[in-house]
Backbone as CSV, one residue per row, in Angstrom:
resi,resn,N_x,N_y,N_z,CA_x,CA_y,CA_z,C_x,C_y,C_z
1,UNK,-101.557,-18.835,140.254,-100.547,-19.634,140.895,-101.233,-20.599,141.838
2,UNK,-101.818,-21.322,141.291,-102.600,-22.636,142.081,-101.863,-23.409,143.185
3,UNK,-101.858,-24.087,141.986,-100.915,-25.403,142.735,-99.582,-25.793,141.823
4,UNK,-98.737,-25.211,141.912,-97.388,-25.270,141.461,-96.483,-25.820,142.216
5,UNK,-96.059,-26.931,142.028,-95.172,-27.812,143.010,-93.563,-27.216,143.289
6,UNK,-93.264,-26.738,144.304,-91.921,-26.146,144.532,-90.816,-27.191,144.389
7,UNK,-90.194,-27.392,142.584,-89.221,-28.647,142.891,-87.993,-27.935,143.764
8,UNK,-87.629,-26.627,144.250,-86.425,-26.354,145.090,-86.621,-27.188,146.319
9,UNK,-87.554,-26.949,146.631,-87.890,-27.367,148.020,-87.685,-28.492,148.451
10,UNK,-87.949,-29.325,147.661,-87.856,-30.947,147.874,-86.623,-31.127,147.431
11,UNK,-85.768,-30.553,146.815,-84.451,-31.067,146.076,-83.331,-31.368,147.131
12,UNK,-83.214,-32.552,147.177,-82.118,-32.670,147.518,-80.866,-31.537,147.358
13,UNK,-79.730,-31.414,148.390,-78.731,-30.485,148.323,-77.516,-31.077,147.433
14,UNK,-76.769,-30.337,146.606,-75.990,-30.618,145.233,-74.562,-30.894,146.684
15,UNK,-73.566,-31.164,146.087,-72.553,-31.730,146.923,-71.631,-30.524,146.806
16,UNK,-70.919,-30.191,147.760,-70.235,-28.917,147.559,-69.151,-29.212,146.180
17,UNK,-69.059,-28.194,146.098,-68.134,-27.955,144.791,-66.002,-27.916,145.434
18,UNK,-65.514,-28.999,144.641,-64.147,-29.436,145.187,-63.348,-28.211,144.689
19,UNK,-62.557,-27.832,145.725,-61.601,-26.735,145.861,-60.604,-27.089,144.288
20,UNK,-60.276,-26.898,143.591,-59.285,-26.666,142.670,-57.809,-25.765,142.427
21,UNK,-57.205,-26.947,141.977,-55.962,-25.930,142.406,-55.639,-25.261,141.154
22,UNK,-55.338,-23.952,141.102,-55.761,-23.356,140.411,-54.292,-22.707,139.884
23,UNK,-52.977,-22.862,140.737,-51.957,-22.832,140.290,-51.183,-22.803,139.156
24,UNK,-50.589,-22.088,138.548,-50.178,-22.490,136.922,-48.966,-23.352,136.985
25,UNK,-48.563,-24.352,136.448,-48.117,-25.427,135.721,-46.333,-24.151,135.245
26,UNK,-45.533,-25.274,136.275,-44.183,-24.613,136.108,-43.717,-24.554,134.622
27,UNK,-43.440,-23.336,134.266,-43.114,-23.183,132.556,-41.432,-24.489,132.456
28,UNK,-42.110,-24.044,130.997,-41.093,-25.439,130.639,-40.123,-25.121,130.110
29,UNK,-38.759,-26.052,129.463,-37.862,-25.131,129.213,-38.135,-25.307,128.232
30,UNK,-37.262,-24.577,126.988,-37.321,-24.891,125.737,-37.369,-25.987,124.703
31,UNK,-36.389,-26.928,125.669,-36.333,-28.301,125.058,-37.405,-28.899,124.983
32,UNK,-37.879,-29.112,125.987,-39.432,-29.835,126.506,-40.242,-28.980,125.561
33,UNK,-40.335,-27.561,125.370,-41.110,-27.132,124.550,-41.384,-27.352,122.793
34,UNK,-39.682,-28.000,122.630,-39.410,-28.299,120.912,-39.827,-29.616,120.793
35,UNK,-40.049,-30.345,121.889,-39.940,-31.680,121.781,-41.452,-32.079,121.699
36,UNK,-42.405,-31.561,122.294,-43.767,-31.408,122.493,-44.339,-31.178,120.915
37,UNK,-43.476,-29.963,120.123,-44.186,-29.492,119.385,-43.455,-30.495,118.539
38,UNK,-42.382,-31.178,118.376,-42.101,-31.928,116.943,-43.199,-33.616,117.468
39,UNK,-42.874,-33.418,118.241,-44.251,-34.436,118.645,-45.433,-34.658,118.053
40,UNK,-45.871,-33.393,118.014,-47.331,-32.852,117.655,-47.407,-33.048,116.283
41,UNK,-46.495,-32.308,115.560,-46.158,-32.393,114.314,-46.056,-34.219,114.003
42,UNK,-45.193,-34.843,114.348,-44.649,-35.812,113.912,-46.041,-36.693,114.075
43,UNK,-47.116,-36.736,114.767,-48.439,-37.347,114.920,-49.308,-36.298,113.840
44,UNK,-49.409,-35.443,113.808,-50.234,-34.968,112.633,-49.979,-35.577,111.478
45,UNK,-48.224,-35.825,111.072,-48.190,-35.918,109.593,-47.990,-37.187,109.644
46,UNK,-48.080,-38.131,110.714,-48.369,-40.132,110.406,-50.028,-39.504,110.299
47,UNK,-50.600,-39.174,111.119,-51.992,-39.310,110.816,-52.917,-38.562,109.335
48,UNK,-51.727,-37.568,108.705,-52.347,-37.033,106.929,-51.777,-38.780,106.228
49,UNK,-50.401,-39.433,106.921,-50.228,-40.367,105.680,-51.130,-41.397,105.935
50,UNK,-51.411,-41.375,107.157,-52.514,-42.685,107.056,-53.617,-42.483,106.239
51,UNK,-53.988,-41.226,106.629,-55.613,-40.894,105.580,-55.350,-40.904,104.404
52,UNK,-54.114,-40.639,103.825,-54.389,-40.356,101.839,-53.852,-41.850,101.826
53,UNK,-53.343,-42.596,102.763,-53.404,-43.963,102.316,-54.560,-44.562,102.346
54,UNK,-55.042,-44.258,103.235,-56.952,-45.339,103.126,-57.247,-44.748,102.159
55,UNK,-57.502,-43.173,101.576,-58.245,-42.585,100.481,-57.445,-43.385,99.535
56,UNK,-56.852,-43.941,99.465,-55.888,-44.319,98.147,-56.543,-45.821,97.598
57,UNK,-56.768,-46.555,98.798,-56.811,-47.788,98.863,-58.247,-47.834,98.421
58,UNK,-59.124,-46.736,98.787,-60.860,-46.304,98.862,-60.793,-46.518,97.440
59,UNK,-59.881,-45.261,96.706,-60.079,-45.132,95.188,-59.849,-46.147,94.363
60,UNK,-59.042,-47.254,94.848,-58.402,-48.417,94.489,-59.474,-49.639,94.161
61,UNK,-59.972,-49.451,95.332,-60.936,-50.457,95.574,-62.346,-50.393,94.888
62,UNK,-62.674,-48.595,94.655,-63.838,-48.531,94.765,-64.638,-48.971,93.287
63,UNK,-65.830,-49.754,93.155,-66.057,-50.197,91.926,-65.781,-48.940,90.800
64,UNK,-65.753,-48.926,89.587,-65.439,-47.842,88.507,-66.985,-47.978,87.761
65,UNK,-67.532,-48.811,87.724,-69.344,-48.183,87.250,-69.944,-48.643,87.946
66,UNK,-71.041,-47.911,88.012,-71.708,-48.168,89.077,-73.977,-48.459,88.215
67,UNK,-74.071,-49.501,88.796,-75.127,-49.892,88.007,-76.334,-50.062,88.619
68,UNK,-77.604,-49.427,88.197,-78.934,-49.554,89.083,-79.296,-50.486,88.524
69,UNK,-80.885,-50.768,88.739,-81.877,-52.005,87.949,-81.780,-51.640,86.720
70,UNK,-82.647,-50.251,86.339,-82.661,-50.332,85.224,-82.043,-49.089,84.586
71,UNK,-81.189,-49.062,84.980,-80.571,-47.517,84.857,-79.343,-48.334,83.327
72,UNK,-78.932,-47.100,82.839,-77.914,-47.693,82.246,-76.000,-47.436,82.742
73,UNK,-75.348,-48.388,82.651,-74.155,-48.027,83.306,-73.599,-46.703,83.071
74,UNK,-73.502,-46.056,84.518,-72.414,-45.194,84.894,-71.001,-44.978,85.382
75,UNK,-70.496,-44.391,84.542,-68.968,-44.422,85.092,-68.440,-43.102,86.087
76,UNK,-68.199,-43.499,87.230,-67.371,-42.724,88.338,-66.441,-41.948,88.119
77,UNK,-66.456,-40.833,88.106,-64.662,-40.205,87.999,-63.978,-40.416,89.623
78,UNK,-63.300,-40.441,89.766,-62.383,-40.496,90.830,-61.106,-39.818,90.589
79,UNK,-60.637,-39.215,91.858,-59.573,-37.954,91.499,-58.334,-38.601,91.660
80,UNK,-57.260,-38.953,91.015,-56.561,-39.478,92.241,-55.789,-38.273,93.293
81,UNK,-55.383,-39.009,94.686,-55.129,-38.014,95.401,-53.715,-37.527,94.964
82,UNK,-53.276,-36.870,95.885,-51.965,-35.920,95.484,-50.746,-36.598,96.044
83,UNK,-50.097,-36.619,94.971,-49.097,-37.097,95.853,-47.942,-36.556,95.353
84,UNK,-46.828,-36.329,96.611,-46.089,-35.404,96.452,-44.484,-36.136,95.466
85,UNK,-44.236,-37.367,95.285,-43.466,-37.547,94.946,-43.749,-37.548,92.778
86,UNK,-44.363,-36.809,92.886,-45.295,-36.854,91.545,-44.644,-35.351,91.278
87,UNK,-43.298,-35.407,90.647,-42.905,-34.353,90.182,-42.622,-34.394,88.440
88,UNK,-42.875,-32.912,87.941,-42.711,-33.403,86.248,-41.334,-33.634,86.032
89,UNK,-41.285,-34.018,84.835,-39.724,-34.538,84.501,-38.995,-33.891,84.049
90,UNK,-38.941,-32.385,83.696,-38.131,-31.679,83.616,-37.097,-31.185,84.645
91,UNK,-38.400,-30.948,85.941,-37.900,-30.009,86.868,-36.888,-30.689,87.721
92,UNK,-36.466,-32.324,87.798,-35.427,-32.905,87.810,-34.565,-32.328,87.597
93,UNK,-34.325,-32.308,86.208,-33.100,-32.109,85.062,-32.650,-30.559,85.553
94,UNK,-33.473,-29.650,85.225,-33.193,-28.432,85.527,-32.739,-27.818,86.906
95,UNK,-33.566,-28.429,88.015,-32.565,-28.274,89.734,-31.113,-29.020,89.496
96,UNK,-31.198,-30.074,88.998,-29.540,-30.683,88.899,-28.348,-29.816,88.433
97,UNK,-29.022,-29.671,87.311,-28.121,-28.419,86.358,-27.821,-26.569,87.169
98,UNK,-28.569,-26.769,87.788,-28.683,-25.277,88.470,-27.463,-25.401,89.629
99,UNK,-27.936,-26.657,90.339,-26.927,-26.865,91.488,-25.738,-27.113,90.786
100,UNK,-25.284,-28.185,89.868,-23.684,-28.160,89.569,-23.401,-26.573,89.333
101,UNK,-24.038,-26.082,88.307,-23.861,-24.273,88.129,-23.671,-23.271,89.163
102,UNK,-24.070,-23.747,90.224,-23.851,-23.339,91.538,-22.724,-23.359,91.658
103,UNK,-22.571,-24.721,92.508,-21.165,-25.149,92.396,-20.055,-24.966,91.714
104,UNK,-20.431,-24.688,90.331,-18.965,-24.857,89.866,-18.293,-23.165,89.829
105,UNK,-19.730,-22.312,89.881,-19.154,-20.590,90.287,-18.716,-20.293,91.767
106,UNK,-19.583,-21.089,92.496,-19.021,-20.841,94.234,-17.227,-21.147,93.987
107,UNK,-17.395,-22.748,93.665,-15.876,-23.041,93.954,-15.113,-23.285,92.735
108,UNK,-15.317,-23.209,91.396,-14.471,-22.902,90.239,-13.932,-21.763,90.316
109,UNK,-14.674,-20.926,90.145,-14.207,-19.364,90.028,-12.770,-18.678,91.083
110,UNK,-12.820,-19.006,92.002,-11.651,-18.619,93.097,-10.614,-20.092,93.020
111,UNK,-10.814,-21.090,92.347,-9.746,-21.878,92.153,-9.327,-21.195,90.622
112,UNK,-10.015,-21.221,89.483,-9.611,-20.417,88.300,-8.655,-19.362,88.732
113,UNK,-8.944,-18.664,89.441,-8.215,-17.215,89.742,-7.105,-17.255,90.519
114,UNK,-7.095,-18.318,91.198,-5.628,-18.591,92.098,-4.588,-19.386,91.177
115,UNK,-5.495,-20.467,90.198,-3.950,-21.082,88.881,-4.052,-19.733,88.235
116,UNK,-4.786,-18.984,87.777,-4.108,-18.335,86.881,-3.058,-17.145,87.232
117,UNK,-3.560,-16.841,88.534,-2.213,-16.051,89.372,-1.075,-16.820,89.324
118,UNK,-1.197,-17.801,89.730,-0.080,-18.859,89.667,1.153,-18.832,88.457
119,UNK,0.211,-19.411,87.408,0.691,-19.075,86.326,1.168,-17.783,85.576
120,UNK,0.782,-16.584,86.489,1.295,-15.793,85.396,2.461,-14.812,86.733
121,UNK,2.392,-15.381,87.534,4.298,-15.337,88.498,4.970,-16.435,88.154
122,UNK,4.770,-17.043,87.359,6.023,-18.306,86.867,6.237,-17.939,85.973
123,UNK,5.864,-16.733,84.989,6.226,-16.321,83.585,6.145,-15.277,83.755
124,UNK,6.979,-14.803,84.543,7.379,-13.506,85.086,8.483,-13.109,84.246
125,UNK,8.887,-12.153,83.342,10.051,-11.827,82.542,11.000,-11.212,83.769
126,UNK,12.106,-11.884,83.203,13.396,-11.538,84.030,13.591,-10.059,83.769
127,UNK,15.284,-9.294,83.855,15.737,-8.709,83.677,16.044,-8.160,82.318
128,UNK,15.504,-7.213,81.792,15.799,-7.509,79.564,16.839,-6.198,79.954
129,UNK,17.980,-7.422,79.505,19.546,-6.586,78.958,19.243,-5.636,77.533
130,UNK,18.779,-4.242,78.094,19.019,-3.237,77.020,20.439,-2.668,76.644
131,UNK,19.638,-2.013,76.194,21.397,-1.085,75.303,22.076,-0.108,76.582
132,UNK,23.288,-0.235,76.157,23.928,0.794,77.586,23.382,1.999,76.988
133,UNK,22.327,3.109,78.663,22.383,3.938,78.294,23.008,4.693,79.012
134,UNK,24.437,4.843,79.233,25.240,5.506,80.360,25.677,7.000,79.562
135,UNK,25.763,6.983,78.170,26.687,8.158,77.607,25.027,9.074,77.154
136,UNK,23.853,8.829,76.909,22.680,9.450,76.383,22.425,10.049,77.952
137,UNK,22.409,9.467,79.336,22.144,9.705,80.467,22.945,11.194,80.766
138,UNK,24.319,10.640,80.455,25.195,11.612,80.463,25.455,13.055,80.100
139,UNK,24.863,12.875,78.376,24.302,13.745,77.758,23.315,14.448,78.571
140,UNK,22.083,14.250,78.876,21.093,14.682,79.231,21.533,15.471,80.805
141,UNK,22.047,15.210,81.628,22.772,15.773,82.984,23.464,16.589,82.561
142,UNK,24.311,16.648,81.415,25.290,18.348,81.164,24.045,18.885,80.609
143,UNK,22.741,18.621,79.647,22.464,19.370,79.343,21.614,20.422,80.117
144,UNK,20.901,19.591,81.277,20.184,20.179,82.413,21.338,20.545,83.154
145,UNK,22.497,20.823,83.301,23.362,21.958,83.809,23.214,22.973,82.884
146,UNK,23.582,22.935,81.819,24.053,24.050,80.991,22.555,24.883,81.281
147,UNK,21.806,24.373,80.981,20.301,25.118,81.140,20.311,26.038,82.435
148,UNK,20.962,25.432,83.648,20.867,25.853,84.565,21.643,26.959,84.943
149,UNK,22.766,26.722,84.300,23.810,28.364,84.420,23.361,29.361,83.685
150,UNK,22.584,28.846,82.428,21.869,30.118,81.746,20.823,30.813,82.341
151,UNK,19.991,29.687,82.929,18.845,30.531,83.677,19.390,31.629,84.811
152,UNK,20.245,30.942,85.323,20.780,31.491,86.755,21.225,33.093,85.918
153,UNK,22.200,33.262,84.961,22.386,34.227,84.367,21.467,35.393,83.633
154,UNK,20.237,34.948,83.403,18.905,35.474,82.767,18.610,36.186,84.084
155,UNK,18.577,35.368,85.109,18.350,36.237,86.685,19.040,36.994,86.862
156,UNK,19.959,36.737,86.838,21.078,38.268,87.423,21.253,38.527,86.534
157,UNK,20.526,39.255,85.419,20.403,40.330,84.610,19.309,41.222,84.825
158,UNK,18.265,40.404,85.216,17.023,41.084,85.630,17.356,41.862,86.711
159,UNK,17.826,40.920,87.848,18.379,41.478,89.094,19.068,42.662,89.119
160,UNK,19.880,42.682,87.535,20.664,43.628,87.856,19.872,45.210,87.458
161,UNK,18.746,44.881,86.236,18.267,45.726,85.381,17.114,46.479,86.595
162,UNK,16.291,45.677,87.229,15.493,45.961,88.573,16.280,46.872,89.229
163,UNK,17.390,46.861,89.704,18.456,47.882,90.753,18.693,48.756,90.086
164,UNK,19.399,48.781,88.849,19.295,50.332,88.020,18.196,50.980,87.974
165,UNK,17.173,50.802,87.536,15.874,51.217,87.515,15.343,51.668,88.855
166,UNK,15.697,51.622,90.407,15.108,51.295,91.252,16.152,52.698,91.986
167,UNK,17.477,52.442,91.404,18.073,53.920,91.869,18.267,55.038,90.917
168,UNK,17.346,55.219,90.101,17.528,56.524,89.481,16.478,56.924,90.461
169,UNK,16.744,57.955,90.182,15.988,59.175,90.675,14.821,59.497,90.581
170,UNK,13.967,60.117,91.312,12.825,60.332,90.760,12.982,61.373,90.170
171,UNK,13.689,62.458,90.445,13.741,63.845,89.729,13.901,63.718,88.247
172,UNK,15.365,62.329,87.617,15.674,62.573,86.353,14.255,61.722,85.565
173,UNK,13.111,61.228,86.264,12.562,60.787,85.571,11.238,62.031,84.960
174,UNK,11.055,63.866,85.875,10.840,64.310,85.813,11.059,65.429,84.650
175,UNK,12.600,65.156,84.092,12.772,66.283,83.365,12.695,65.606,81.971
């Protein structure tokens, strides 16, 4: 350790370091928060259309062979870029057709079903004038009486046959 020059020593002193406020930043409300972020968004996606527009204009521009001294001509592939309004031609046809099909089951179907209710209480059959059945009715009421005095009589026979049986004796059933 010879002669080693002390650069601390000679150094000038650094300037104090400025107090910082260190406070956090009053939260924001939501609005301010949606508005920030469609912001953000809305500058990202001008700044993708600007770029596939210069790339567009690049590919546009850019020579298609490309030729040395003594080389023999080469041809460039170039991609083109993507672009989104570049849909096949079916898939047109087929979302169209899907959505009327939509449509016409959402709101056909419960209009179908309300005319045809409609229609079939306006062709409602009246009253159908049958045959008088007052004397077959008639018939049938004596005959469910008559049934009924017989049964009643079938009972009080039993009734009666149960009570005979019930007062004999036990003795005469012994001898």
């Amino acid at each position: 350790m010879a002669n080693v020059p002390n650069t601390q020593a000679g150094a000038a002193k650094a300037p104090p370091i400025p107090n910082m406020d260190v406070t956090p930043a009053p939260p924001a409300s939501g609005r301010e928060i949606a508005t920030s972020v469609r912001n953000t968004v809305r500058q990202a996606r001008d700044a993708a259309k600007q770029a596939a527009q210069e790339a567009r204009q690049q590919a546009a521009n850019a020579p298609k062979i490309a030729q040395g001294r003594d080389a023999a001509p080469t041809a460039i592939a170039t991609v083109p870029p993507y672009n989104r309004d570049d849909v096949p031609a079916g898939v047109v046809d087929i979302v169209t057709a899907l959505c009327v099909t939509f449509a016409i089951v959402v709101v056909g179907f419960p209009l179908s079903r309300a005319f045809g209710r409609r229609i079939d209480r306006s062709k409602s059959p009246g009253a159908v004038a049958g045959p008088d059945l007052t004397p077959q009715i008639r018939q049938l009421q004596d005959s469910v009486d008559a049934m009924a005095i017989e049964l009643e009589r079938i009972s009080e026979g039993q009734r009666f046959t149960a009570k005979l049986l019930a007062d004999r004796s036990p003795n005469s059933l012994k001898q």
